[in-house]
C-alpha positions in Angstrom: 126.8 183.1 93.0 125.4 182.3 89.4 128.1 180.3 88.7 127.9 178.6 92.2 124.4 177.5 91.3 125.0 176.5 87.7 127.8 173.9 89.1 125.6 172.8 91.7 122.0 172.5 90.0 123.3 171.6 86.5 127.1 170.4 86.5 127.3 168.4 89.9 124.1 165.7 89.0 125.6 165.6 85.4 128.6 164.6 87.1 127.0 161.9 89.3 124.7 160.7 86.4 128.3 159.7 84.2 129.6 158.3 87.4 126.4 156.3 88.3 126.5 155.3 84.3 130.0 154.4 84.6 129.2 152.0 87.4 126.6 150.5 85.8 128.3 149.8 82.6 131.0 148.0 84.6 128.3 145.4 85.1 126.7 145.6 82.5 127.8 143.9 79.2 126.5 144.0 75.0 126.5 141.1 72.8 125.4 141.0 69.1 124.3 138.0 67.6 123.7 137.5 63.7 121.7 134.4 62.9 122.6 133.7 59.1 123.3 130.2 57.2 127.2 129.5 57.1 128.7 126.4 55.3 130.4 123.8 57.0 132.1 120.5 56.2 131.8 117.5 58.5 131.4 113.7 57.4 132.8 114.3 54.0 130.0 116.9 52.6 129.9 120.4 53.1 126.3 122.0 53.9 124.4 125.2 54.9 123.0 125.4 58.2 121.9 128.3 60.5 124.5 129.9 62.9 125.3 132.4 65.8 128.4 134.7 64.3 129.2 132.1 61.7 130.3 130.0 64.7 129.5 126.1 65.6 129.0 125.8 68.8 128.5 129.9 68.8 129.9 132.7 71.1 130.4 132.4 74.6 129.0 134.7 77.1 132.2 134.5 79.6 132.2 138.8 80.8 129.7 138.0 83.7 131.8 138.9 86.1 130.1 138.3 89.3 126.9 137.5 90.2 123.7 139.8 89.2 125.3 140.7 86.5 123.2 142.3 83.5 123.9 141.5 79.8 122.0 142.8 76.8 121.9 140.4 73.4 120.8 142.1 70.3 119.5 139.4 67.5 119.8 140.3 64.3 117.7 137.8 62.5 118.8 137.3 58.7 117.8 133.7 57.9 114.6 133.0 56.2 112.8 132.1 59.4 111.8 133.0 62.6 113.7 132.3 65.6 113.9 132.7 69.2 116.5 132.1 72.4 116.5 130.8 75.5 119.3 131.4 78.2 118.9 128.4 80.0 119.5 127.8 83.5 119.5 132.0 84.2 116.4 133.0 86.2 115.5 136.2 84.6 114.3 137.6 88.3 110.6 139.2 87.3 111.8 138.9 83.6 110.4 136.6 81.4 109.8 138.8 78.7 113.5 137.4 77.7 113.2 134.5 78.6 112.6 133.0 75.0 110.6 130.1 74.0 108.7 130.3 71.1 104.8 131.6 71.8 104.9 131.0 75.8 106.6 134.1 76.3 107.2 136.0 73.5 106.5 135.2 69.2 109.2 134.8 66.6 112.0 137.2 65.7 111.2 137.1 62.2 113.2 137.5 59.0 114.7 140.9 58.9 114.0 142.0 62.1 116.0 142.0 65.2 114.9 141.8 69.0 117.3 143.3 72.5 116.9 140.1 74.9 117.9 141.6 78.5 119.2 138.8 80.6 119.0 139.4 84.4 121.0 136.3 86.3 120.2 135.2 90.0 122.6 136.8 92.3 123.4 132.8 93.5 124.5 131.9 90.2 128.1 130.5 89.4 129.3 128.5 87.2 128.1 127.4 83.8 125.2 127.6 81.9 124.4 128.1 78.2 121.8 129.5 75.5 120.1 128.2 72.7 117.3 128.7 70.2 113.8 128.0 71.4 111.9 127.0 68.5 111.4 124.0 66.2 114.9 122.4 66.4 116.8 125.2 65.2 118.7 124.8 68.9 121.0 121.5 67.1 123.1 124.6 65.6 122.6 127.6 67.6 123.5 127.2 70.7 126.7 128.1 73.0 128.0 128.5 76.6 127.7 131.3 79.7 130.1 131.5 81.8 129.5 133.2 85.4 132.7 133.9 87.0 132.6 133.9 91.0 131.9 137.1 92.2 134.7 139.8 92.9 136.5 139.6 96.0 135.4 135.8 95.8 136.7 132.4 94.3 135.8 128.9 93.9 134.6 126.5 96.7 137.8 124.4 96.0 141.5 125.0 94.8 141.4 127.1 91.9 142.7 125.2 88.6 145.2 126.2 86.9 143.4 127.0 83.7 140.2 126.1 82.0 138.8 124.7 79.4 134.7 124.2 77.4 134.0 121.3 75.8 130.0 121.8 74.3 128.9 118.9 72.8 126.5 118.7 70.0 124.9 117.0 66.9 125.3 116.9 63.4 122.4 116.4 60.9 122.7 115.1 57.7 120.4 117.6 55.4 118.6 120.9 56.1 117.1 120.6 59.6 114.3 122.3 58.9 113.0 119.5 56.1 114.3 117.1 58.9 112.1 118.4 61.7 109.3 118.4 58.8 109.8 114.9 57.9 109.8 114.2 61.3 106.1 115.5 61.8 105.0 114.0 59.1 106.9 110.3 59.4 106.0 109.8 63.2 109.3 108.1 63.7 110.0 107.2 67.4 113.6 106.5 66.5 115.5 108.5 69.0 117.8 110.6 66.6 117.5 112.4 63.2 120.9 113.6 63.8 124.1 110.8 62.0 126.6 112.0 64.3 127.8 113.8 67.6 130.0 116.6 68.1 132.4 117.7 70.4 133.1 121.5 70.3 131.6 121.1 66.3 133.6 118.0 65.7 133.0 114.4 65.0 136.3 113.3 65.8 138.5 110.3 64.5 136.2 107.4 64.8 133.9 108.9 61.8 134.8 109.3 57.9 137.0 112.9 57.2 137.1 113.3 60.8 140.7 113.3 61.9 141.9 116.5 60.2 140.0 119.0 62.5 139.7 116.8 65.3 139.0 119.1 68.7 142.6 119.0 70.8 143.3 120.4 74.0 146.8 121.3 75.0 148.0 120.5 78.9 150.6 120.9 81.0 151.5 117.7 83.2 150.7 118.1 87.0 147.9 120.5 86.6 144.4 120.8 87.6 142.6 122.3 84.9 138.3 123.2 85.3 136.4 121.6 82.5 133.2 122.9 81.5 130.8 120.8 79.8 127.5 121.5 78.0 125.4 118.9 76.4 123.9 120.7 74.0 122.8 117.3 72.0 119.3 117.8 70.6 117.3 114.1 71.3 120.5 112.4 73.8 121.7 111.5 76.7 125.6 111.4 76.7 128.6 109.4 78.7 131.5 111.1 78.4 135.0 110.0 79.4 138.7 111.0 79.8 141.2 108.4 79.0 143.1 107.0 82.0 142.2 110.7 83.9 139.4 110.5 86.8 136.7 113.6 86.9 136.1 115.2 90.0 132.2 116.9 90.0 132.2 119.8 91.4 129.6 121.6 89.6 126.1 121.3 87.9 123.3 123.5 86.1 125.1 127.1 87.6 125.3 125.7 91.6 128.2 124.0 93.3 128.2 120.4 94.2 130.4 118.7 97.2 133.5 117.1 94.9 132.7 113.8 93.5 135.1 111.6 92.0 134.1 109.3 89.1 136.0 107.9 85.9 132.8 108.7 83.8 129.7 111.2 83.6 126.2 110.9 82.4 125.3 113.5 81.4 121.6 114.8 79.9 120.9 117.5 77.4 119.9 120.9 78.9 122.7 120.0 81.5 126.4 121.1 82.8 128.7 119.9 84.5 131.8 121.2 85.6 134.8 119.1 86.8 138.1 119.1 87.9 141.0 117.2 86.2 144.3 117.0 87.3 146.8 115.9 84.2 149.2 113.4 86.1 149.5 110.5 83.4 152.3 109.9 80.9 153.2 112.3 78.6 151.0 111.0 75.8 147.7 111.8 73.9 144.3 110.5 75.3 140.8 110.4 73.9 138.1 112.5 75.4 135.1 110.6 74.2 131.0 110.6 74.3 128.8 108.1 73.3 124.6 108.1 73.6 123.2 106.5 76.7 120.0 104.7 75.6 117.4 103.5 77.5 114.2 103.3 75.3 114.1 99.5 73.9 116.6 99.2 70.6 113.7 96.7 69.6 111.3 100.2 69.2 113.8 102.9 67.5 116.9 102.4 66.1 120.0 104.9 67.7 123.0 106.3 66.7 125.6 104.0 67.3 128.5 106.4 66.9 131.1 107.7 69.3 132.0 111.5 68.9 136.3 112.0 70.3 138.6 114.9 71.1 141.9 114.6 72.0 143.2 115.6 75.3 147.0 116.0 74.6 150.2 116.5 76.8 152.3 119.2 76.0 156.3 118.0 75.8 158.9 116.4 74.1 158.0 112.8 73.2 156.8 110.5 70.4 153.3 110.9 69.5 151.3 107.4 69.6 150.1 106.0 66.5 146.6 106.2 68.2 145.7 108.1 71.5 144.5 105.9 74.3 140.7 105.0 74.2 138.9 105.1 77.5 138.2 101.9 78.6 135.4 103.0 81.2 133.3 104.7 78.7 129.8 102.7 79.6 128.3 100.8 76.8 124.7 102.4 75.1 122.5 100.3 77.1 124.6 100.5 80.4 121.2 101.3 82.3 122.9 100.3 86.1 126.0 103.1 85.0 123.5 105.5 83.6 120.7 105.2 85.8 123.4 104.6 88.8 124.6 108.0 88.0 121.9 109.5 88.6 122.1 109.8 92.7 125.7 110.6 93.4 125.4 114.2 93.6 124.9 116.5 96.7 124.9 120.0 97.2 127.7 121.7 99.2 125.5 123.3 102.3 128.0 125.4 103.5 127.5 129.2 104.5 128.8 130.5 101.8 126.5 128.3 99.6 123.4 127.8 101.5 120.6 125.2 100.7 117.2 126.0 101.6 114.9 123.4 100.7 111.2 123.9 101.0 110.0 122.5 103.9 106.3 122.8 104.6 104.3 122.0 101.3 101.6 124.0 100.2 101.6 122.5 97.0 102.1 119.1 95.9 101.7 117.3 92.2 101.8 113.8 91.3 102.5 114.2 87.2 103.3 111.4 85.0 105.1 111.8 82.1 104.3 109.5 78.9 104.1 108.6 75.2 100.9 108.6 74.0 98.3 108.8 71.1 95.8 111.4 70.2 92.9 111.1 67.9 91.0 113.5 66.0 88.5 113.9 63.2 90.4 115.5 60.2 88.2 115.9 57.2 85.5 113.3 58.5 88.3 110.7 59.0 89.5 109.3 62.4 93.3 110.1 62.9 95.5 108.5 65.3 99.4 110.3 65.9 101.6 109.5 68.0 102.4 112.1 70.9 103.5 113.0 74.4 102.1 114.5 77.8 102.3 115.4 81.3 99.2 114.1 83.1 97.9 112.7 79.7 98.1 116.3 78.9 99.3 117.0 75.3 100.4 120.3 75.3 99.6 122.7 72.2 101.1 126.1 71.3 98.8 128.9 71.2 98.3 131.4 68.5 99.9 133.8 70.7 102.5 134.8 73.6 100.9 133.0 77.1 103.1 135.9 79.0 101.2 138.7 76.7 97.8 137.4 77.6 98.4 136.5 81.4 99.5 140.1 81.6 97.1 142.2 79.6 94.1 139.5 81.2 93.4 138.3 77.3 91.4 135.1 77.3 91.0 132.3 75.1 94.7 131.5 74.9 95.0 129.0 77.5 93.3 127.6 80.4 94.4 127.4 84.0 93.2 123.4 85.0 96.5 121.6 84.7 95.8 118.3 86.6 97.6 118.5 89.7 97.4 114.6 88.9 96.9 111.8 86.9 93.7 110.8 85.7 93.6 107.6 86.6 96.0 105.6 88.7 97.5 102.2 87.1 100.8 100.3 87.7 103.1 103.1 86.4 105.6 101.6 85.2 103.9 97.5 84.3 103.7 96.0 81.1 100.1 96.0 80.9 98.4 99.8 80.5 94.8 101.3 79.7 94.6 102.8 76.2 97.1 105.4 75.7 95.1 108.3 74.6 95.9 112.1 75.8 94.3 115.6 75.1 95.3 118.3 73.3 95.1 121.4 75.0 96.8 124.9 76.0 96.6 123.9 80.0 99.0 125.9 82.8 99.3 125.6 86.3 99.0 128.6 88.4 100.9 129.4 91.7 100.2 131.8 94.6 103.8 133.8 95.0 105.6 132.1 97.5 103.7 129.0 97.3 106.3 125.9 98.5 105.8 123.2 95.2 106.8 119.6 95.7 106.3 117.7 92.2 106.5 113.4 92.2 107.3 113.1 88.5 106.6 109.3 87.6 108.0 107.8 84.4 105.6 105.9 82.6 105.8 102.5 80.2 102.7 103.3 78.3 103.1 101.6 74.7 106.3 100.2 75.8 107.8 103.6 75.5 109.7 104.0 79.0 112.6 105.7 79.0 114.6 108.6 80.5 113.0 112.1 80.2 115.0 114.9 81.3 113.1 117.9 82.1 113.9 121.5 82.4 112.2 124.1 84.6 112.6 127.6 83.2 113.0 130.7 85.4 114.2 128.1 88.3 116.6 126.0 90.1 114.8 123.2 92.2 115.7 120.4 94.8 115.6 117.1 93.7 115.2 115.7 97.2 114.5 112.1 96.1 114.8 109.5 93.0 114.1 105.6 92.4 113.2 102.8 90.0 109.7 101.4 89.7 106.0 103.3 91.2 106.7 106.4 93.4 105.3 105.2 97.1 103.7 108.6 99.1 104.0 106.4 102.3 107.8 104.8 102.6 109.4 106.7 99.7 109.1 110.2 101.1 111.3 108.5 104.5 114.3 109.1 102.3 114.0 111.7 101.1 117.6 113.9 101.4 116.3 117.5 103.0 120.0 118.2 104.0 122.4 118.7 101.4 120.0 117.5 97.9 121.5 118.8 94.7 120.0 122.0 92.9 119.5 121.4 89.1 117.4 123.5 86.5 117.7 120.1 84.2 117.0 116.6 86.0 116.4 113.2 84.5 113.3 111.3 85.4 115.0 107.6 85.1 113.4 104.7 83.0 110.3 103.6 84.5 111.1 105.4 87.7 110.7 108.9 89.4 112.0 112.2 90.9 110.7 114.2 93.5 111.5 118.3 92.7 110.9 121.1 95.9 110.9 124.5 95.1 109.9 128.1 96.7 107.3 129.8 93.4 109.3 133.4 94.5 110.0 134.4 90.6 106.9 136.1 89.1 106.1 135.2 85.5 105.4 132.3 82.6 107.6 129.8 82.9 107.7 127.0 80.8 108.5 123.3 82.2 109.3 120.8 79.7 111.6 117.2 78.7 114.6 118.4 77.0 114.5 115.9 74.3 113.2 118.3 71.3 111.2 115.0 69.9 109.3 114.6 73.2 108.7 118.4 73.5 107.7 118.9 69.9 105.2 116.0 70.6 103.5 118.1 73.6 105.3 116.9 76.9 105.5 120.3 78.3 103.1 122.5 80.4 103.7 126.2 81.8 103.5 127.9 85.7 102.3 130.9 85.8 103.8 132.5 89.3 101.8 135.3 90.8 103.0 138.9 91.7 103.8 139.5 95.4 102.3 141.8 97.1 105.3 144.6 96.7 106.5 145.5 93.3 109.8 144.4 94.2 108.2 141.0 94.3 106.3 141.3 90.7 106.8 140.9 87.4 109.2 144.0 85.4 107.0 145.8 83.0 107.3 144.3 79.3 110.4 145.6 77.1 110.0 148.3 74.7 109.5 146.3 72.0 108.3 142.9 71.4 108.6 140.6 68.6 105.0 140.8 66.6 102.6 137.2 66.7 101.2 138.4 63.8 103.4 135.3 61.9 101.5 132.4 63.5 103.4 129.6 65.0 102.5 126.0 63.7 100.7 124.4 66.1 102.5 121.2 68.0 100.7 118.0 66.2 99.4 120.6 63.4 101.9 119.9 61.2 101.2 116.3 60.7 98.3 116.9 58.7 98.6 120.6 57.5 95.6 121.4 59.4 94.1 124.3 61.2 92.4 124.8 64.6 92.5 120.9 65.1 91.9 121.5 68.7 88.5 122.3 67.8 88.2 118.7 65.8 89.3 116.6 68.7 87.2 113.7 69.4 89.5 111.2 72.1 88.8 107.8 72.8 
């Protein structure tokens, strides 16, 4: 009877406990990652830059094996400054305490020091995502993809390919980036790039000096259909990308599926995915893969990089190589706005039963916000000072001295304030050549939301300076609708008639067009700080982002997870956003606006 009991009290929930363990670990997967400087050649020069793994673009997360799927990434930290990540596009349900960007929810993982991010993805995810670092512009060389495979027992919405390939592409600075982004802070260049050349998978390609050696290739077989996976993981760009003489089907954007849309070219916004079919029915030959910047801020304002990053898509076979692989002809020029802004539209999502869309319906929330290139002034040492800089709601957003998530949770005040602008300050023609004086405010402002709370954001491009062009913002912790788009001032009475409520596409990424607007639905249902901002690391590092804080529920299945064990420190204070330019402290106390 003794031994009876010992199997039963002690031997049997031992038992159970390794088999519940063994479960779990089958869905539940460890990365590490080692941020350290590794040299690399490109252009000719060989330089030092910061790294994942020694690896450009670095690892890819492809175990996710089906949806809800936990991972666990350990950072070991040992560069000479502080870093965080992001893993953008995954909700991190009632996580955001790893969700990553730099002093909105969490501080620094500083030299030396290593932080456990715990990455929870939605259980409607599929498809591909990616990660990268959240802070300064460290992102331009650490960054990779995630791969969500469709759930067990499951498989695509369409045939499955054959085989797949990733294709991340990227940008190459000349330099250390961190004297770059310096420079950058200081100079208060509006040029739209820093960086002399794109990448695709960490190559330039042939049309650039000491390219053609390493040149990215990627073996087929005629007659199949092969899923291509792309990430634009450029830091200050958007990208068209073509396939010589081979069509793209969409069928896949930001993690969600997307009825199958058929185009010889993609435009394609950093922050974004896009997965695609393409089926390899041309002449045995080789064929140029090829992106090139899609530019819509005047070239009369900033200059741009002109250059045009290739891979090589190449047959496998016996025939004679040709002396140059085929260029894609349909590859749209740099200031192609009608194929770049055209692009824009073409995209539904696949409402079926197996993949749902539930678009908000009755708005209990609705925001008009207008994002813009502005000025700020401020006294500095008894002298007037006017900086260039950039806002939502002529809001100029400024980084706290400490974690928003940290304060909102232990109810510490003084870190930020909770008076967004629902909307503008003053109403003008949007998007006209003649504007008021374009001033903004530095502050630390977020917008609160009751859990549950149906949102409907207008966001309205603005000309202010000039300065119109495409901003594509990102939305942490959420996919949302974009139930309507156009050129010109958003109308509240005839444009909201077409609005698409049936089948609109789901994006965590979505370009506001130049001089135009977007209108975003969705249900606030994932408690925490979450961090919206434009994707181009100039206009963020110039203050064009804001932060919703998303109540708790009423349950605590509907409520934010307890913090992790352990937390980077904020004892290292983060520059302020606009600090920089004069080495100053507390400027927000020194304001004094127009």
């Amino acid at each position: 009877m003794k031994k009876m009991r010992f199997l039963l009290e002690v031997l049997v929930p031992a038992l159970l406990t390794g088999m519940l363990a063994s479960m779990a670990e089958g869905r539940t997967h460890s990365y590490d990652f080692v941020l350290k400087e590794t040299n690399f050649t490109r252009l000719c020069s060989t330089k030092s830059m910061t790294t994942v793994n020694d690896s450009f673009p670095g690892p890819v997360i492809r175990r996710v094996q089906s949806r809800g799927d936990l991972v666990y990434v350990n950072v070991h930290n040992q560069d000479d400054f502080g870093v965080t990540i992001h893993w953008h596009g995954v909700k991190q349900t009632r996580n955001p305490w790893s969700d990553g960007p730099d002093h909105i929810t969490q501080c620094r993982i500083q030299p030396g020091t290593n932080f456990t991010y715990k990455v929870i993805f939605g259980e409607d995810q599929e498809g591909t995502l990616w990660w990268h670092a959240h802070s300064d512009w460290t992102r331009a060389t650490v960054h990779g993809a995630i791969v969500i495979l469709p759930t067990q027992g499951t498989t695509y919405p369409f045939p499955k390919p054959d085989g797949e390939h990733l294709l991340v592409l990227g940008s190459w600075f000349a330099g250390n980036l961190n004297e770059l982004y310096k420079e950058f802070l200081s100079n208060q260049t509006v040029t739209t790039l820093d960086d002399i050349a794109f990448t695709i998978n960490g190559e330039p390609g042939d049309l650039v000096a000491c390219g053609g050696e390493t040149t990215h290739r990627w073996l087929v077989d005629y007659g199949k259909t092969y899923l291509l996976r792309i990430v634009n993981a450029v830091v200050n760009s958007e990208l068209f990308f073509a396939i010589s003489e081979h069509n793209l089907t969409i069928v896949g954007t930001d993690g969600t599926y997307t009825k199958p849309r058929v185009t010889s070219y993609i435009m394609i916004a950093p922050g974004q995915t896009m997965d695609v079919l393409i089926t390899t029915n041309q002449s045995l030959s080789h064929y140029y893969m090829a992106a090139r910047q899609f530019v819509t801020l005047e070239s009369s304002i900033a200059e741009f990089n002109n250059m045009t990053a290739t891979a090589i898509l190449q047959y496998r076979g016996n025939y004679p190589p040709p002396d140059v692989p085929s260029f894609p002809a349909n590859l749209p020029l740099f200031h192609d706005l009608d194929s770049g802004l055209g692009f824009l539209p073409l995209l539904r999502s696949l409402a079926t039963p197996e993949h749902p869309v539930s678009v908000p319906l009755k708005i209990t929330t609705r925001m008009l916000v207008t994002a813009s290139i502005n000025k700020v002034n401020y006294t500095f040492e008894g002298t007037e000072v006017s900086h260039l800089a950039a806002s939502l709601n002529n809001i100029t957003f400024m980084d706290p001295t400490s974690s928003i998530l940290l304060a909102y949770y232990r109810h510490t005040s003084g870190v930020y304030t909770t008076d967004f602008p629902d909307y503008p300050p003053s109403y003008y023609n949007f998007t006209g050549d003649t504007y008021p004086p374009p001033m903004s405010v530095l502050a630390t402002k977020v917008k609160v939301l009751n859990y549950n709370e149906s949102v409907e954001i207008i966001v309205q491009g603005t000309n202010l300076q000039g300065q119109g062009e495409d901003h594509p913002l990102h939305l942490h912790g959420y996919t949302f609708y974009v139930v309507g788009m156009g050129r010109g001032n958003f109308n509240n009475e005839t444009d909201p008639k077409w609005y698409n409520l049936v089948d609109p596409p789901e994006r965590d990424t979505i370009t506001v067009p130049k001089n135009g607007w977007v209108a975003l639905r969705f249900l606030a249902n994932n408690p925490g700080v979450w961090l919206w901002h434009c994707h181009f690391d100039r206009h963020l590092t110039w203050g064009m982002d804001t932060a919703f804080i998303v109540k708790n529920g009423e349950t605590p299945e509907t409520s934010i997870l307890p913090p992790l064990a352990y937390m980077p420190s904020c004892a290292v204070q983060s520059p302020i956003r606009l600090e920089d330019f004069q080495d100053s402290i507390e400027l927000v106390n020194k304001i004094n606006v127009n």
